[in-house]
ChimeraX commands (.cxc) that place a marker at each C-alpha (Angstrom):
marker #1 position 60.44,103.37,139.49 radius 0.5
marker #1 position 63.97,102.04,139.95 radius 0.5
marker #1 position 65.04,98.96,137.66 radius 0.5
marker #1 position 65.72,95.74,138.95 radius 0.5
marker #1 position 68.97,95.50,137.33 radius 0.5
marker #1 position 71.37,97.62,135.23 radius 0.5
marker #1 position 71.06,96.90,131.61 radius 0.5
marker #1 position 71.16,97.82,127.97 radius 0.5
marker #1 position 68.56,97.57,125.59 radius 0.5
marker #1 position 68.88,97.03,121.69 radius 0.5
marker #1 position 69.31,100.19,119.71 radius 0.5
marker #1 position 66.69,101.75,117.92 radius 0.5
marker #1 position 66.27,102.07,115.19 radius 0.5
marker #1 position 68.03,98.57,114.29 radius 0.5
marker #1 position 69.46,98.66,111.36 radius 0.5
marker #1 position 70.19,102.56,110.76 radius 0.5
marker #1 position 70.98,105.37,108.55 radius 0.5
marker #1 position 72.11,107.90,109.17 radius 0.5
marker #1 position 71.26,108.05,113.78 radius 0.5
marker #1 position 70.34,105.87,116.49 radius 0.5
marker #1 position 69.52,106.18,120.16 radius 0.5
marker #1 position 70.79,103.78,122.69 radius 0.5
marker #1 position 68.89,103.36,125.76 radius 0.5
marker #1 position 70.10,102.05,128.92 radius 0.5
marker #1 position 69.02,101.59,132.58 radius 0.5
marker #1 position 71.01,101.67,136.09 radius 0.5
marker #1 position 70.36,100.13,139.06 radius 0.5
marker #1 position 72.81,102.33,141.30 radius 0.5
marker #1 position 74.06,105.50,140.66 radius 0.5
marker #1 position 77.69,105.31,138.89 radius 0.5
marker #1 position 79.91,106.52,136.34 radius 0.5
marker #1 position 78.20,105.40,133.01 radius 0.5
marker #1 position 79.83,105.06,129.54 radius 0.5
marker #1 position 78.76,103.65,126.15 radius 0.5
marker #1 position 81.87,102.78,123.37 radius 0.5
marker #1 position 80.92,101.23,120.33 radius 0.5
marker #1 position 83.39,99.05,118.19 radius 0.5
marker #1 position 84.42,98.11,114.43 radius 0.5
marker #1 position 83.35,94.47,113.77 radius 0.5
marker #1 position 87.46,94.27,113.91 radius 0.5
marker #1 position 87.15,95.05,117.95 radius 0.5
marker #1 position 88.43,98.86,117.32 radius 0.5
marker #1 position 86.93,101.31,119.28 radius 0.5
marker #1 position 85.19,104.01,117.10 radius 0.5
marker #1 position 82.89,106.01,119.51 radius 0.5
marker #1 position 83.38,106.43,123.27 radius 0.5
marker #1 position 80.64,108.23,125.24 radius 0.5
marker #1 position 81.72,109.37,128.97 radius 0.5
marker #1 position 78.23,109.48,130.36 radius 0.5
marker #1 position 79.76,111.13,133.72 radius 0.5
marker #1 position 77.58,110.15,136.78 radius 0.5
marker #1 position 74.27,109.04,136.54 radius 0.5
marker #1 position 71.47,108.48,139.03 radius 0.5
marker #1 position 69.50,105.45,139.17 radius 0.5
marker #1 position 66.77,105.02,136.74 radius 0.5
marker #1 position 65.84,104.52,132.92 radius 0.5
marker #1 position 67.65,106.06,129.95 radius 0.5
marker #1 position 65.18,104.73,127.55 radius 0.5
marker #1 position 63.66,107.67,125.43 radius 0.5
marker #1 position 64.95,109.56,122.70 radius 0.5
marker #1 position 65.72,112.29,125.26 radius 0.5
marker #1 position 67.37,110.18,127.13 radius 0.5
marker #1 position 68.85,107.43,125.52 radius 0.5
marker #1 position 72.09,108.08,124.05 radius 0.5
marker #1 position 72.29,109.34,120.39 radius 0.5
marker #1 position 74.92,108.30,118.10 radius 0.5
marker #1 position 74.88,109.81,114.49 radius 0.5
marker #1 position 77.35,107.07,113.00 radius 0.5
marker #1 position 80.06,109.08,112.93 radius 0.5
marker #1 position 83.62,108.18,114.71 radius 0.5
marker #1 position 85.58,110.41,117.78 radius 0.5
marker #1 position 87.05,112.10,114.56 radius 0.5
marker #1 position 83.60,113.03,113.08 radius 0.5
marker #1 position 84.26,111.05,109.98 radius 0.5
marker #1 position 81.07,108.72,109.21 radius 0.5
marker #1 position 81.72,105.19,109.75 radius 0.5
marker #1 position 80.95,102.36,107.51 radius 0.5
marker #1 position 78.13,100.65,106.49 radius 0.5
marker #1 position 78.76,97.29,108.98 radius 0.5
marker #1 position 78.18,95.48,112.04 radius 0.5
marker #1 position 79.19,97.34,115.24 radius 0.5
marker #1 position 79.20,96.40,118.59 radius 0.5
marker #1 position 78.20,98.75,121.63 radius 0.5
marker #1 position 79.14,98.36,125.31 radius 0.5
marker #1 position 77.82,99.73,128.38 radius 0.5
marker #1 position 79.91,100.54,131.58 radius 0.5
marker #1 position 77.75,101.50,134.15 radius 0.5
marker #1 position 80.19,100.86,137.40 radius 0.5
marker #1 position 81.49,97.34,137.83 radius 0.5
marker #1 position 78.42,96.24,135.09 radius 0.5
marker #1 position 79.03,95.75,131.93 radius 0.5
marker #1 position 77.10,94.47,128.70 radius 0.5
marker #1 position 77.37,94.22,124.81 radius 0.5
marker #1 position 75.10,94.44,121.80 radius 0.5
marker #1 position 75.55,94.41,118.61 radius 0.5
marker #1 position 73.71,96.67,115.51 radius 0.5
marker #1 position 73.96,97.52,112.07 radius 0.5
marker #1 position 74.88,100.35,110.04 radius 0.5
marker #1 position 73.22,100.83,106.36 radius 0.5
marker #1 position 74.41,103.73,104.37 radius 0.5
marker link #1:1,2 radius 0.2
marker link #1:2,3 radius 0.2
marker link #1:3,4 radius 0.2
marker link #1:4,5 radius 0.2
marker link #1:5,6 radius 0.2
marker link #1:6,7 radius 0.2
marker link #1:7,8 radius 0.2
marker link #1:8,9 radius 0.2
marker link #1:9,10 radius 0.2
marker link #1:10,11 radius 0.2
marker link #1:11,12 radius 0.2
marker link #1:12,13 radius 0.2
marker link #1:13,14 radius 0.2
marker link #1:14,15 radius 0.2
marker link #1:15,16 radius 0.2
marker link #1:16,17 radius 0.2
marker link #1:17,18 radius 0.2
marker link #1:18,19 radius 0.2
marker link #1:19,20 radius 0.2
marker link #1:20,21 radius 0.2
marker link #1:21,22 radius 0.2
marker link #1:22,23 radius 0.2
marker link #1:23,24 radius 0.2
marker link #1:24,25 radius 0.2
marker link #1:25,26 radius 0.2
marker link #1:26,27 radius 0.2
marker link #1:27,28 radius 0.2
marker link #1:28,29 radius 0.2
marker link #1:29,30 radius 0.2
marker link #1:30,31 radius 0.2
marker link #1:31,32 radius 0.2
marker link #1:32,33 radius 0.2
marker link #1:33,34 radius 0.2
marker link #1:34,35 radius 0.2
marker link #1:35,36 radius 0.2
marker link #1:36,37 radius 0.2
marker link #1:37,38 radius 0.2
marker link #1:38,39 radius 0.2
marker link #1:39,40 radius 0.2
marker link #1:40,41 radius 0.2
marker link #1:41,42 radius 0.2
marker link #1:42,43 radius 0.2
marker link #1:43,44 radius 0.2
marker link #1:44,45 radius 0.2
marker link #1:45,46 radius 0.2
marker link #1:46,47 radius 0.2
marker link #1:47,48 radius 0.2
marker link #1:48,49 radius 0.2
marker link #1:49,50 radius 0.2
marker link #1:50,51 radius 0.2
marker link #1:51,52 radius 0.2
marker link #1:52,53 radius 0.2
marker link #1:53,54 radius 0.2
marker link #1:54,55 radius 0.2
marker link #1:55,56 radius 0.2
marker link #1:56,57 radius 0.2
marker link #1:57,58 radius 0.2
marker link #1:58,59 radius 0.2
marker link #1:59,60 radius 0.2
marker link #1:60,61 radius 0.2
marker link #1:61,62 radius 0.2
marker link #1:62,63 radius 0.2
marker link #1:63,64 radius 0.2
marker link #1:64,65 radius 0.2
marker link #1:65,66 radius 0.2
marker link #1:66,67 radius 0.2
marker link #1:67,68 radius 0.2
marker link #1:68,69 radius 0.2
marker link #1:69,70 radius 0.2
marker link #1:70,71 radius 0.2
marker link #1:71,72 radius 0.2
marker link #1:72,73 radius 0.2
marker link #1:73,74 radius 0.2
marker link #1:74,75 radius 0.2
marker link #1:75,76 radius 0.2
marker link #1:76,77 radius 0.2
marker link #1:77,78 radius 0.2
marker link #1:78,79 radius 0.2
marker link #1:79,80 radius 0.2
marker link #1:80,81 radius 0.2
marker link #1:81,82 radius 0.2
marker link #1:82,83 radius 0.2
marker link #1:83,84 radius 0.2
marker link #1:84,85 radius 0.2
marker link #1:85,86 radius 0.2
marker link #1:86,87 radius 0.2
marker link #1:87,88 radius 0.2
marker link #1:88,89 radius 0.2
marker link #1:89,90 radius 0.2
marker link #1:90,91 radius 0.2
marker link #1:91,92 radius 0.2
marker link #1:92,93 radius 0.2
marker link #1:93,94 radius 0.2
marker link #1:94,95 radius 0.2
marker link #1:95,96 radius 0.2
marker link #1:96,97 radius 0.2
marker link #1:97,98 radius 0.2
marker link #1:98,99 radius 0.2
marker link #1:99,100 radius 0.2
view
């Protein structure tokens, strides 16, 4: 089944400690990324997805898993955080919660 439009869905589970998936769906095949920010706009995790075909990236196998720790591997923050999808020209943000 292909999606009728690129998208990303709210994280799960919302709020977390100490993981999280993040699923996501494409419309077209492209390069697909997910970077997730401080509340202070700084970036703290960058996924580089690489090329993805169209479809849904919505299970725990699929989705993308973040264990709340930075590109450093230091864990973040209890906090709001932001994460962004790039999937080609598409973009989207959603926001969700660390607990610790």
């Amino acid at each position: 089944m292909v999606p009728l439009a690129s998208g990303l869905g709210q994280n799960y589970p919302n709020p977390f400690n100490p993981e999280t998936w993040i699923p996501y769906q494409i419309r077209e095949e492209a390069e697909v990324g997910i970077a997730i920010y401080n509340a202070r706009g700084d970036l703290i995790r960058n996924f580089n997805l690489g090329l993805k075909p169209v479809g849904y990236y919505t299970t725990s196998d699929k989705a993308v898993y973040w264990d709340g720790r930075n590109n450093g591997g230091e864990d973040v923050a209890s906090g709001i955080y932001f994460y962004r999808l790039i999937a080609g020209s598409q973009t989207e943000i959603k926001k969700m919660i660390i607990i610790r």
